[in-house]
Each structure stands twice: as structure tokens, then as C-alpha cells.
N, CA, C and O atoms as a printed pandas DataFrame, in Angstrom:
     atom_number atom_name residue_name chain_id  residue_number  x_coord  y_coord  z_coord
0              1         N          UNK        A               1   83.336  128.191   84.066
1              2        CA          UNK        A               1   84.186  128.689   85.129
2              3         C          UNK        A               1   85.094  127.554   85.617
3              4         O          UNK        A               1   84.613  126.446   85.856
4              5         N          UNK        A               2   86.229  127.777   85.749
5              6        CA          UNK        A               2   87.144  126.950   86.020
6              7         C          UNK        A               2   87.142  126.924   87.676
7              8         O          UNK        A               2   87.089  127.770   88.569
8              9         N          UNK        A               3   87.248  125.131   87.566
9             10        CA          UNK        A               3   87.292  124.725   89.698
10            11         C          UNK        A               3   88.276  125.286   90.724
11            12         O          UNK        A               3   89.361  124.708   90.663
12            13         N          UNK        A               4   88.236  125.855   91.271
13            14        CA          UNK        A               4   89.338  125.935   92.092
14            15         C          UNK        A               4   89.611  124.655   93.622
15            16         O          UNK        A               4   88.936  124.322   94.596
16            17         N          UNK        A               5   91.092  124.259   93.018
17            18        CA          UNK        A               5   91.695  123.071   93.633
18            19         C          UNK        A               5   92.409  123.462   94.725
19            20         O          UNK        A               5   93.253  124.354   94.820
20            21         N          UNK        A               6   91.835  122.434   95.830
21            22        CA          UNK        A               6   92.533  122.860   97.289
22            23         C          UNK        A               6   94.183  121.871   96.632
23            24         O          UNK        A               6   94.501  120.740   96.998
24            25         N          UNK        A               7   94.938  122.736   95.641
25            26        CA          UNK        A               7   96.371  121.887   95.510
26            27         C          UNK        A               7   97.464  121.181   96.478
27            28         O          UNK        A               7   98.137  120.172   96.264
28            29         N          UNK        A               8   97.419  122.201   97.833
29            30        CA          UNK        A               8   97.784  121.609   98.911
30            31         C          UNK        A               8   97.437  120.348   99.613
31            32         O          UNK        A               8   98.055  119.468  100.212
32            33         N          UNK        A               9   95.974  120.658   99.246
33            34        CA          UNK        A               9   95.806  118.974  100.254
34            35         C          UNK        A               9   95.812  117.918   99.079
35            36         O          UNK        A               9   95.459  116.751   99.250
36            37         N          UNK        A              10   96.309  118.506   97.686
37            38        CA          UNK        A              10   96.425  116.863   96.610
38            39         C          UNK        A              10   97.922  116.395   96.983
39            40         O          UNK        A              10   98.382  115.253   96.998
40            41         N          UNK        A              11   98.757  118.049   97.384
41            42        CA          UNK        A              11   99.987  117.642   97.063
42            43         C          UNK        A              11  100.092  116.522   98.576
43            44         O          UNK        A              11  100.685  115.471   98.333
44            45         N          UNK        A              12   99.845  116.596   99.282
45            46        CA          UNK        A              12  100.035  115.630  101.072
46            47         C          UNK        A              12   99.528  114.529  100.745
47            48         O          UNK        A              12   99.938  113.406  101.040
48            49         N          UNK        A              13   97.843  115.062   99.593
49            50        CA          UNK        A              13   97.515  112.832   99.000
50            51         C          UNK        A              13   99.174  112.451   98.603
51            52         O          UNK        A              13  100.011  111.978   99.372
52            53         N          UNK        A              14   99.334  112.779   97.307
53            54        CA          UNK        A              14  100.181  112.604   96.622
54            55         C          UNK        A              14  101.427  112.090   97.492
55            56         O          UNK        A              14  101.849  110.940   97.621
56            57         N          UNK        A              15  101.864  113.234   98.022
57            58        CA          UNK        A              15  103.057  112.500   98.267
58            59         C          UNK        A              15  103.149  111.526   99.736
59            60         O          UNK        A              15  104.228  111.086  100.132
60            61         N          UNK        A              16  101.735  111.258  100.516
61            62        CA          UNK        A              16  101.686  109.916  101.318
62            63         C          UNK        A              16  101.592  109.100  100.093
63            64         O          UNK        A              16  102.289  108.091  100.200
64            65         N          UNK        A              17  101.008  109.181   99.033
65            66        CA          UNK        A              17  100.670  107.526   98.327
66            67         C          UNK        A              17  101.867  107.262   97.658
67            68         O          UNK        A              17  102.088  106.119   97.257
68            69         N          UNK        A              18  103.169  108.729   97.376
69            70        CA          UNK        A              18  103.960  107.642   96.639
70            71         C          UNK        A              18  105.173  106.629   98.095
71            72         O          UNK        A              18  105.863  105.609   98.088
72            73         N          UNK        A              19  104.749  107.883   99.287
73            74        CA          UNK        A              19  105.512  106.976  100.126
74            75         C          UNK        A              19  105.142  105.428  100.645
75            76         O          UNK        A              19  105.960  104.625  101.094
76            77         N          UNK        A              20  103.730  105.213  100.476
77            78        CA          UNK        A              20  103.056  104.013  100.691
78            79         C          UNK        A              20  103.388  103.311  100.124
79            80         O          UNK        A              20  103.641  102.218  100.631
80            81         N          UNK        A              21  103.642  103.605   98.288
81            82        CA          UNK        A              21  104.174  102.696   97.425
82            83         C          UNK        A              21  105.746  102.082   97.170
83            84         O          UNK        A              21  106.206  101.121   96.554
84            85         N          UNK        A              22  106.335  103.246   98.043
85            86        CA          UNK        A              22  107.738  103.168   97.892
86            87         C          UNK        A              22  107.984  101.522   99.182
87            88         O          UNK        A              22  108.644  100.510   98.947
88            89         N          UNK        A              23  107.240  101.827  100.354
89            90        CA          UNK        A              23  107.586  100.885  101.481
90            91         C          UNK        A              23  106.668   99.717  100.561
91            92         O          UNK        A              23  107.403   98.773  100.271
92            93         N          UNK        A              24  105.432   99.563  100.097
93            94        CA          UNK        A              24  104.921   98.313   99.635
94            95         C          UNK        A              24  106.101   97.858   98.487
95            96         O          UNK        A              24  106.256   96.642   98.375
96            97         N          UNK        A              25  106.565   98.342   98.013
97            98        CA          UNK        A              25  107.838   97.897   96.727
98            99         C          UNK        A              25  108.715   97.294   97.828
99           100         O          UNK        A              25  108.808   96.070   97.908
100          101         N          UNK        A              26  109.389   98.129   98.713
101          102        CA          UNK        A              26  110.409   97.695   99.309
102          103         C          UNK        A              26  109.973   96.445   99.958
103          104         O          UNK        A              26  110.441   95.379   99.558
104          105         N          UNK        A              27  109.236   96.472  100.792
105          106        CA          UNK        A              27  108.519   95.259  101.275
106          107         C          UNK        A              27  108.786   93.768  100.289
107          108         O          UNK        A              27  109.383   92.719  100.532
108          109         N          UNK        A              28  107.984   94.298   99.024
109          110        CA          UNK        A              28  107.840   93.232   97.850
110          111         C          UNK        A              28  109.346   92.319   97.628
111          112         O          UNK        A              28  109.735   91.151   97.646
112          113         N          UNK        A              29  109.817   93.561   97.433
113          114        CA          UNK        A              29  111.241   93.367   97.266
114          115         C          UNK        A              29  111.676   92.524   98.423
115          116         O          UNK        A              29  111.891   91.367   98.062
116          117         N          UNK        A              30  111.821   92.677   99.354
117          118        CA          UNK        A              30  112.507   91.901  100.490
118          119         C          UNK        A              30  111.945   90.755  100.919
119          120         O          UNK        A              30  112.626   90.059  101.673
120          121         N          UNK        A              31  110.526   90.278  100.526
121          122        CA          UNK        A              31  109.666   89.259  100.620
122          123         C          UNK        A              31  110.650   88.189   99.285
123          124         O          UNK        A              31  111.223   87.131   99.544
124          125         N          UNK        A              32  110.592   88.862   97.917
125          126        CA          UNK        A              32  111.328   88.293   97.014
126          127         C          UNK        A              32  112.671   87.510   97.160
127          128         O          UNK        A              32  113.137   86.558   96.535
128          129         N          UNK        A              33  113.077   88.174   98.098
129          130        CA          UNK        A              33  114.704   87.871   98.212
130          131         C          UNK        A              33  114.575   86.768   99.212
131          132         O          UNK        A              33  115.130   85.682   99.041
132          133         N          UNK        A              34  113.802   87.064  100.313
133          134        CA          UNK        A              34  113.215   86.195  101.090
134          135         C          UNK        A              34  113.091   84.674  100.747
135          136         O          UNK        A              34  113.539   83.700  101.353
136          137         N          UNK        A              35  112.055   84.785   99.133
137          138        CA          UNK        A              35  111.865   83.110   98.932
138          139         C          UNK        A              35  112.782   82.638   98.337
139          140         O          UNK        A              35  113.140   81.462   98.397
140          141         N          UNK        A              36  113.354   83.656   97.579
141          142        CA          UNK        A              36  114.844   83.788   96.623
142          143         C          UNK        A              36  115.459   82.509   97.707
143          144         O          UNK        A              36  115.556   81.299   97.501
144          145         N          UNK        A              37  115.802   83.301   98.874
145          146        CA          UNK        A              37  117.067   82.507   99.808
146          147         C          UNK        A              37  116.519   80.668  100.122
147          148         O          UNK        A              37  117.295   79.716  100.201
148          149         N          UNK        A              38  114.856   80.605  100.262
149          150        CA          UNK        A              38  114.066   79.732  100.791
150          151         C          UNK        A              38  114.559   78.309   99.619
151          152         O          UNK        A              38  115.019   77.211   99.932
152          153         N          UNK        A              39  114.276   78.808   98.368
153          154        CA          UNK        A              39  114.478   78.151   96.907
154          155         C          UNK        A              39  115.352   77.468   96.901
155          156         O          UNK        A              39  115.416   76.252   96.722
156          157         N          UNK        A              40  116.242   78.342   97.134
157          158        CA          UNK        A              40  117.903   77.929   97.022
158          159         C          UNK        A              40  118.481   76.686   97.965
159          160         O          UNK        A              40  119.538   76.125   97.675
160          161         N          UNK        A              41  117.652   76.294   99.171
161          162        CA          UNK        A              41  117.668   75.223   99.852
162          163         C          UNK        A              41  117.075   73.959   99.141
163          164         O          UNK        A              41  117.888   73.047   99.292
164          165         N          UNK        A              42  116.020   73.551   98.450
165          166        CA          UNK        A              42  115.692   73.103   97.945
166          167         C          UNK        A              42  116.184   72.321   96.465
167          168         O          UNK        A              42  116.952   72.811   95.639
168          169         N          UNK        A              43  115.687   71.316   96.403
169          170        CA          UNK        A              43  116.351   70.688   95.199
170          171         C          UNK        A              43  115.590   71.022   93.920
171          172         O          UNK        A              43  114.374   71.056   94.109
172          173         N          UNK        A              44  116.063   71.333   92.390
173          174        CA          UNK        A              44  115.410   72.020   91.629
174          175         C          UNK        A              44  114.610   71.052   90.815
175          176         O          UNK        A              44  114.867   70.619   89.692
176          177         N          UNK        A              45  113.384   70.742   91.752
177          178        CA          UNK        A              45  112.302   70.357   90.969
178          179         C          UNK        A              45  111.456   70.945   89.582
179          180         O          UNK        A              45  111.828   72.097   89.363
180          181         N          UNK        A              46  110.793   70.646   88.942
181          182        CA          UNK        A              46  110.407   71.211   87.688
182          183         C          UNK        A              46  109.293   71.714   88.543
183          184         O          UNK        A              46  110.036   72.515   89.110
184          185         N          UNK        A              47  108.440   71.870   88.968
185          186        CA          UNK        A              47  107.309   72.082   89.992
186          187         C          UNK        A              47  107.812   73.860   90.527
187          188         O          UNK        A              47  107.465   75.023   90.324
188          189         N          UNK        A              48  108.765   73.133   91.257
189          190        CA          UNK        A              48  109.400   74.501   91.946
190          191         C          UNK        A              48  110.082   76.095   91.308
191          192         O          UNK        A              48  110.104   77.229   91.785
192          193         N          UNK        A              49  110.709   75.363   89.714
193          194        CA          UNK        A              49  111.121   76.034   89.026
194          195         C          UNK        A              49  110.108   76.915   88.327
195          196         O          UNK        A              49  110.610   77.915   87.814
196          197         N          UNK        A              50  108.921   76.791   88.200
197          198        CA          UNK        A              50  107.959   77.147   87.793
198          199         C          UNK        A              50  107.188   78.034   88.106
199          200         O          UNK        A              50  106.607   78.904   87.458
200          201         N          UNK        A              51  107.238   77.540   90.021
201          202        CA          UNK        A              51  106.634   78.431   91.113
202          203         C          UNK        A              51  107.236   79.559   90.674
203          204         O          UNK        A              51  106.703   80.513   90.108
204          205         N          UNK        A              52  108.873   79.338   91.090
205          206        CA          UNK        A              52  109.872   80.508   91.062
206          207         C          UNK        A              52  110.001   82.022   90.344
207          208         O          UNK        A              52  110.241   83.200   90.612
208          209         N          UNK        A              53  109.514   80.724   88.746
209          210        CA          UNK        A              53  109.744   81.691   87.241
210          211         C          UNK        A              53  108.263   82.658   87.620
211          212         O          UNK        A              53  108.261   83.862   87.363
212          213         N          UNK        A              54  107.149   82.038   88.195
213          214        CA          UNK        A              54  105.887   82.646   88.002
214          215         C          UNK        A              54  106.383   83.849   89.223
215          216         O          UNK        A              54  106.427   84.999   88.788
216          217         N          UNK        A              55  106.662   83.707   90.335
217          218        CA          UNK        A              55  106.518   84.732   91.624
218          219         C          UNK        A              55  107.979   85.666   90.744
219          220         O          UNK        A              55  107.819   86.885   90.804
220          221         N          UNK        A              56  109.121   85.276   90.087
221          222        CA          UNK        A              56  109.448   86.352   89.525
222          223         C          UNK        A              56  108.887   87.421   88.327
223          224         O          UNK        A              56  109.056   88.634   88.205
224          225         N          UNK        A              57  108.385   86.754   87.765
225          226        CA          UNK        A              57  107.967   87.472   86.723
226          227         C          UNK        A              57  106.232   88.293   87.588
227          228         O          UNK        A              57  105.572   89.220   87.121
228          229         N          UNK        A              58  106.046   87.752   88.497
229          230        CA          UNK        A              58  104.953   88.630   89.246
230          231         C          UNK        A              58  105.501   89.668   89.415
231          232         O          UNK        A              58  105.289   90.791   88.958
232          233         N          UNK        A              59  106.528   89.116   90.372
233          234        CA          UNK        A              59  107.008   90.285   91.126
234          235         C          UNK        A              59  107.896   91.913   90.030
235          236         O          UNK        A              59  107.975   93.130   90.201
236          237         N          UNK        A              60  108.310   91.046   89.111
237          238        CA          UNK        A              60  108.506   92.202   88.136
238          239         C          UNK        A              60  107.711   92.849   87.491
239          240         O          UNK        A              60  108.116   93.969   87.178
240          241         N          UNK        A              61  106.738   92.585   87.170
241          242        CA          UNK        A              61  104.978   93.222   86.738
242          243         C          UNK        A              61  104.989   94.188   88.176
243          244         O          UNK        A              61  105.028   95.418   88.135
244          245         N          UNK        A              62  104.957   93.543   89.197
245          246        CA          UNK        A              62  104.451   94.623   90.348
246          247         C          UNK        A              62  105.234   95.754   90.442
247          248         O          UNK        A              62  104.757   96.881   90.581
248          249         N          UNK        A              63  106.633   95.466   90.362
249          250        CA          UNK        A              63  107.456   96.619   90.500
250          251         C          UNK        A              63  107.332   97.568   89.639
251          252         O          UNK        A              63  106.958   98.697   89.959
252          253         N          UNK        A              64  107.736   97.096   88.025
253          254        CA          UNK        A              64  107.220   98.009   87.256
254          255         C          UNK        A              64  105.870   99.134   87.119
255          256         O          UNK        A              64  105.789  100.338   86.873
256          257         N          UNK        A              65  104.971   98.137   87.393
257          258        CA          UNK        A              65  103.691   99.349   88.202
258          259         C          UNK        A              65  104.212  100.120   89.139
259          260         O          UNK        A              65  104.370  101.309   88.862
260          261         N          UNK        A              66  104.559   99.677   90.325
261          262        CA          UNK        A              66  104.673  100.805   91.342
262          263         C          UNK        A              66  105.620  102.026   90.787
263          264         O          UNK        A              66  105.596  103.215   91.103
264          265         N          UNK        A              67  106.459  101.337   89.858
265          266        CA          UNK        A              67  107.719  102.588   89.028
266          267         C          UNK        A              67  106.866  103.625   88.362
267          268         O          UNK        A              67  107.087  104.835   88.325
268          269         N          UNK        A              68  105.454  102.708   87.632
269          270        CA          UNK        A              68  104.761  103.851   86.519
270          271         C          UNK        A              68  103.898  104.915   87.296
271          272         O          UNK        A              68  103.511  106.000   86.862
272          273         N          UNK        A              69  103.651  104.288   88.718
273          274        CA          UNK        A              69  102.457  105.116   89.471
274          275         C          UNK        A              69  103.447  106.298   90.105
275          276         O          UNK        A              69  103.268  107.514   90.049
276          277         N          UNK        A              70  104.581  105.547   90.744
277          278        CA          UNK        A              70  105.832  106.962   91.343
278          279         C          UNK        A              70  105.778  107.847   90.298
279          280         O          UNK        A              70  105.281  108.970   90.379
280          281         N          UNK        A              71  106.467  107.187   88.941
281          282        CA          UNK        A              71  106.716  109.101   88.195
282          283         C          UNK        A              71  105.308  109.386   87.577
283          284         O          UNK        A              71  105.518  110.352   86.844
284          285         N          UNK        A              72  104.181  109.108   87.498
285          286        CA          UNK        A              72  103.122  109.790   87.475
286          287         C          UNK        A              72  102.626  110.858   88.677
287          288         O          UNK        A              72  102.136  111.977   88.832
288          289         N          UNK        A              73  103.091  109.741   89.376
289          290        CA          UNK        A              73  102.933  111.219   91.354
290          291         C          UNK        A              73  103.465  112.170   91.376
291          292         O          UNK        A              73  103.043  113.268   91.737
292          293         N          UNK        A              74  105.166  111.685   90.726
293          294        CA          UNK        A              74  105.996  112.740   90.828
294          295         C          UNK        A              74  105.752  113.403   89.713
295          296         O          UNK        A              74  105.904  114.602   89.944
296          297         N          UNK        A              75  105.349  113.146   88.257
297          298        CA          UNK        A              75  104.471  114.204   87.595
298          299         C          UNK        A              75  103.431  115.371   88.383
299          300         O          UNK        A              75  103.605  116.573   88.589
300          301         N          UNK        A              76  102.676  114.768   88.604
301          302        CA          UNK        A              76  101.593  115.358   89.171
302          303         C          UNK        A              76  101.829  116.253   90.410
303          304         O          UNK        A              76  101.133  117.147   90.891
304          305         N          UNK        A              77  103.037  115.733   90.784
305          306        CA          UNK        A              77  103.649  117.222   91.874
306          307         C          UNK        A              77  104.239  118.450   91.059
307          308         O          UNK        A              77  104.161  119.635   91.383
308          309         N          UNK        A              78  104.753  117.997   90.104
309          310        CA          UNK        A              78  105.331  118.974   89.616
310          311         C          UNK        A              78  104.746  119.871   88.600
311          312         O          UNK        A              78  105.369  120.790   88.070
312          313         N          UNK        A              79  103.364  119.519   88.323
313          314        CA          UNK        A              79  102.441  120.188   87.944
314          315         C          UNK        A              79  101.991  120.888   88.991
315          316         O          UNK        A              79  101.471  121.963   88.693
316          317         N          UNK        A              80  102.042  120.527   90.467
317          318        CA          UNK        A              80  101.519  121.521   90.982
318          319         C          UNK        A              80  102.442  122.347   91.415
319          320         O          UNK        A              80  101.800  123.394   91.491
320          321         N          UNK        A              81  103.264  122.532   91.673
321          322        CA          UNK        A              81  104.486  123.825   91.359
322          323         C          UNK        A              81  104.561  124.257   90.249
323          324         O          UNK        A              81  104.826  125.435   90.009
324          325         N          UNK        A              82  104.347  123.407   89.408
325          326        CA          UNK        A              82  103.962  124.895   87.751
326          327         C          UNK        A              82  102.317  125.157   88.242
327          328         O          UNK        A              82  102.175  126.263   88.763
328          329         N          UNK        A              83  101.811  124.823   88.210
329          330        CA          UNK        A              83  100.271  125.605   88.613
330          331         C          UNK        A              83   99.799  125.161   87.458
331          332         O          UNK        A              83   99.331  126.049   86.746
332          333         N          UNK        A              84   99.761  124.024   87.011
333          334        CA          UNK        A              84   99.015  123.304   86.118
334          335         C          UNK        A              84   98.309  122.007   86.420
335          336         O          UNK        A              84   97.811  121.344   85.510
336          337         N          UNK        A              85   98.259  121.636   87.679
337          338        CA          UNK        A              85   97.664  120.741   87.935
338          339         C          UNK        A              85   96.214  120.287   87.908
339          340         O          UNK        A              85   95.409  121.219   87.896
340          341         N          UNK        A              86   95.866  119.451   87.899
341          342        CA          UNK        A              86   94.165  119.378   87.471
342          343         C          UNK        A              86   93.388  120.115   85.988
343          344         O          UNK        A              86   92.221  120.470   85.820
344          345         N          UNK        A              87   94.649  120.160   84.999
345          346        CA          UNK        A              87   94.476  120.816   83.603
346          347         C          UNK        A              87   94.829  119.395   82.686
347          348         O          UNK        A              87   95.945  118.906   82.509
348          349         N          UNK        A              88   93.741  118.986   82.257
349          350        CA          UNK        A              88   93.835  118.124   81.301
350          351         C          UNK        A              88   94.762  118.327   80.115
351          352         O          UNK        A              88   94.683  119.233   79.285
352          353         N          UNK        A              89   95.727  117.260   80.166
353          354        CA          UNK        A              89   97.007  117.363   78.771
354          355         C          UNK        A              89   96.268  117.239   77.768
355          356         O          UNK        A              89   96.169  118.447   77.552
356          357         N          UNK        A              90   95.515  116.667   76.778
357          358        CA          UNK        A              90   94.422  117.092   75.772
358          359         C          UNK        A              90   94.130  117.722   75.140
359          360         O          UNK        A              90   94.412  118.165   74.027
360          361         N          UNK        A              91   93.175  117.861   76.222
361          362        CA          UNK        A              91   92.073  119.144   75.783
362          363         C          UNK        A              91   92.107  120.369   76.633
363          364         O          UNK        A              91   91.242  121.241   76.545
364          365         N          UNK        A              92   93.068  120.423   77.417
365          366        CA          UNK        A              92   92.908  121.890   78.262
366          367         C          UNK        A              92   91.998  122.416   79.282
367          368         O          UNK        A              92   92.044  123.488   79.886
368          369         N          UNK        A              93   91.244  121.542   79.346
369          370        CA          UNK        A              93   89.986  121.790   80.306
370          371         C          UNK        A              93   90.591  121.207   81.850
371          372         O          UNK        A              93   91.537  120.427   81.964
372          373         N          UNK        A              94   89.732  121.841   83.067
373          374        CA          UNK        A              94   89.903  121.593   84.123
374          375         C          UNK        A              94   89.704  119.872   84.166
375          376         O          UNK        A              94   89.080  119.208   83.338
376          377         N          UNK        A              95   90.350  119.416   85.253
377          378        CA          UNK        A              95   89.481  117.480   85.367
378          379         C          UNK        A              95   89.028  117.545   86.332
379          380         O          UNK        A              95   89.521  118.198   87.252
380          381         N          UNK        A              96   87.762  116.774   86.428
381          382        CA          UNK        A              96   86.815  116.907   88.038
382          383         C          UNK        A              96   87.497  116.849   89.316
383          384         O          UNK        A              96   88.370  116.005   89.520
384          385         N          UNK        A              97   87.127  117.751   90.239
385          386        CA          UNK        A              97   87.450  117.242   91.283
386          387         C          UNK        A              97   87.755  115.810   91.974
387          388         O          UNK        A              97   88.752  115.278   92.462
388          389         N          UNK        A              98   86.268  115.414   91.753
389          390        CA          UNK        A              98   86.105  113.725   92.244
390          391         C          UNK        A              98   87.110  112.919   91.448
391          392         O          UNK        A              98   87.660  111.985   92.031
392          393         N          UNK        A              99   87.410  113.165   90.210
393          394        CA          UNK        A              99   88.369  111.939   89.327
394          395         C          UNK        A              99   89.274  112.724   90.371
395          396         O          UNK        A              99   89.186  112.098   91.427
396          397         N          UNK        A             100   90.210  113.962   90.555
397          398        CA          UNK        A             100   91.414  113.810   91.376
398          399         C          UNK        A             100   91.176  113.567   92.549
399          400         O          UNK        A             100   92.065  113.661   93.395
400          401         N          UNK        A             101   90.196  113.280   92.789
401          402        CA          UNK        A             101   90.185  112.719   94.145
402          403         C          UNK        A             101   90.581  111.029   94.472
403          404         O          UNK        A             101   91.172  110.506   95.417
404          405         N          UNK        A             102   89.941  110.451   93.184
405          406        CA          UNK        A             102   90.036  108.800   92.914
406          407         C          UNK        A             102   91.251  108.612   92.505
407          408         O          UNK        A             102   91.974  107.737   92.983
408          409         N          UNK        A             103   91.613  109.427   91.559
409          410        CA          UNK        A             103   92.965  109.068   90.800
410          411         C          UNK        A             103   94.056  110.208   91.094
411          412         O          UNK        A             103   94.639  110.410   90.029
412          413         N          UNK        A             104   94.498  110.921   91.964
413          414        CA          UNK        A             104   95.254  112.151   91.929
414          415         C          UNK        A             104   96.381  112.540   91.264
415          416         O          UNK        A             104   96.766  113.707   91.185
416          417         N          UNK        A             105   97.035  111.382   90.680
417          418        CA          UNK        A             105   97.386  111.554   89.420
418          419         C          UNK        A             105   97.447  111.629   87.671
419          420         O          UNK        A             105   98.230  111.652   86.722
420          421         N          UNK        A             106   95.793  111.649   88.086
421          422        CA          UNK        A             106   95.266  111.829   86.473
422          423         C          UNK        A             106   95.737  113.048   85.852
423          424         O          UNK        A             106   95.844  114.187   86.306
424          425         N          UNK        A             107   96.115  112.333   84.186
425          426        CA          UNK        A             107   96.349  113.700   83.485
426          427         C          UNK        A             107   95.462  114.463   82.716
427          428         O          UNK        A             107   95.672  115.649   82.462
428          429         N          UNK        A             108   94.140  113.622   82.202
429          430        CA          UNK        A             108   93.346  113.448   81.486
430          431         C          UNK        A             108   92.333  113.724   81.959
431          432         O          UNK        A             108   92.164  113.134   83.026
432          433         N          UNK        A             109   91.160  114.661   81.543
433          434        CA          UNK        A             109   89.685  114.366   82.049
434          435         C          UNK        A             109   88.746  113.179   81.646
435          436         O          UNK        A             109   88.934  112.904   80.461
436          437         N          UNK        A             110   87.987  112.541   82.114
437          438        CA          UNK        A             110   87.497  111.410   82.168
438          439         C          UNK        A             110   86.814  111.682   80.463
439          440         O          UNK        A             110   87.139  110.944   79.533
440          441         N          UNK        A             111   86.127  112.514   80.345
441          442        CA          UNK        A             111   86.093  112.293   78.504
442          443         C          UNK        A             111   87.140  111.973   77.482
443          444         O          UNK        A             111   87.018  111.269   76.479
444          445         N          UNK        A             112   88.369  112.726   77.995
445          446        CA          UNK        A             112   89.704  112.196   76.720
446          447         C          UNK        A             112   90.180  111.035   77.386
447          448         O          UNK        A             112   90.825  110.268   76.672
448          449         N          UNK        A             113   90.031  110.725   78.531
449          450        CA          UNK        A             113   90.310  109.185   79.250
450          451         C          UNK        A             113   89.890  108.134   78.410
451          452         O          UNK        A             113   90.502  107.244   77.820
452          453         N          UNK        A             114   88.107  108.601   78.537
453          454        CA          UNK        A             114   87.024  107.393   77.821
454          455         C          UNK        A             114   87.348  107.471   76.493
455          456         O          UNK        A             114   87.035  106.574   75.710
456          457         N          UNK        A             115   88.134  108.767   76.057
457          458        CA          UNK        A             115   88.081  108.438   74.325
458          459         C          UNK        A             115   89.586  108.080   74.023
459          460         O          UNK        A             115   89.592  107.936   72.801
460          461         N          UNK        A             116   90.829  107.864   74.471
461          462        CA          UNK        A             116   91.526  107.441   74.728
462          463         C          UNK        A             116   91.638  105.585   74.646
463          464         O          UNK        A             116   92.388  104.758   74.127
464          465         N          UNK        A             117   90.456  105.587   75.462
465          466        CA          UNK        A             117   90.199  103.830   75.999
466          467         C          UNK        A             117   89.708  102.906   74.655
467          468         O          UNK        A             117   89.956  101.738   74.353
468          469         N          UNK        A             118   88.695  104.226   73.817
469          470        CA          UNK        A             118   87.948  103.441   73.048
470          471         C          UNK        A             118   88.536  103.086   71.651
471          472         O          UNK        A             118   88.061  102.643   70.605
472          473         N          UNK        A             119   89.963  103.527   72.142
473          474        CA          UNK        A             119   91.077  103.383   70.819
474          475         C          UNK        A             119   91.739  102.142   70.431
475          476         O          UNK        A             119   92.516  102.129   69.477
């Protein structure tokens, strides 16, 4: 028997966490520009250049995540306006409650997840 999903209250997770992620990016972002301006006072030590190269290339790892987790959210909304949400891409089967509860944008049930992983 297939679960029935309170979809409403995933869609309000959903779309607080991608707004959480949108202000933690922006944040990131403006912290960046921040040391960006700080740097630029400074004389270009090899030390410093290093710092720099490392907190950019962080900071581009971070963004890019927050980009992959947004259109997965925004996937996962738009599964729930088709009325496919919580239907494993796979295998077709429902995905647990509790995984959408942990992950609410999972596409996968935790078996094609784990067999997925072990690839």
C-alpha cells in the first residue's frame, strides 16, 4: 500500500530551506567580496595569495552546492504539482517518509540510493 504524504507541509519544508539557502549564499557572497576589498589593501605576499586562492576556490565549492541543493528543491516542488512527489525515479516505489523528512529532496529510495553509492 502506498504512503500517503502530507505534500503540503513538504512543500513549506521545501521552500523555507531553499530560502535559507538563498540568504546563506547571499551572505557567503557578500562576506567574499568583503575580504575581496580587505586583500586588496594589502601587499601581495605569497602567504596571502594562497589564503585568497584557498577562500576562493572554497567559496566556489560552496556556491555551487547551494546551486545543486536549489534546483533539486525546485525539482522536488515541481514534483509536487505533478503529484509525483515522494515516487522514487528508479524503481517507482514510494520513498519513506522519514528519508523525506531528512532529505526532502530525495529522488531515490534509500535502497536505489545505497545501490547507486555502491557503484
Amino acid at each position: 500500500m502506498a504512503q500517503r504524504l502530507d505534500t503540503e507541509k513538504f512543500k513549506k519544508l521545501l521552500l523555507a530551506e531553499r530560502e535559507r539557502l538563498r540568504r546563506e549564499r547571499d551572505a557567503n557572497a557578500e562576506d567574499e567580496s568583503e575580504r575581496g576589498n580587505e586583500l586588496s589593501d594589502y601587499d601581495n605576499h605569497p602567504a596571502d595569495a594562497a589564503s585568497e586562492t584557498y577562500e576562493r576556490t572554497r567559496n566556489h565549492a560552496l556556491d555551487e552546492n547551494f546551486r545543486e541543493i536549489i534546483q533539486r528543491i525546485d525539482e522536488a516542488l515541481r514534483k509536487i504539482d505533478e503529484g509525483t512527489y515522494g515516487t522514487c525515479d528508479r524503481c517507482g516505489e514510494s520513498i519513506n517518509t522519514e528519508r523525506l523528512k531528512a532529505i526532502p529532496y530525495a529522488t531515490l529510495c534509500i535502497d536505489c540510493q545505497e545501490s547507486l553509492e555502491r557503484r
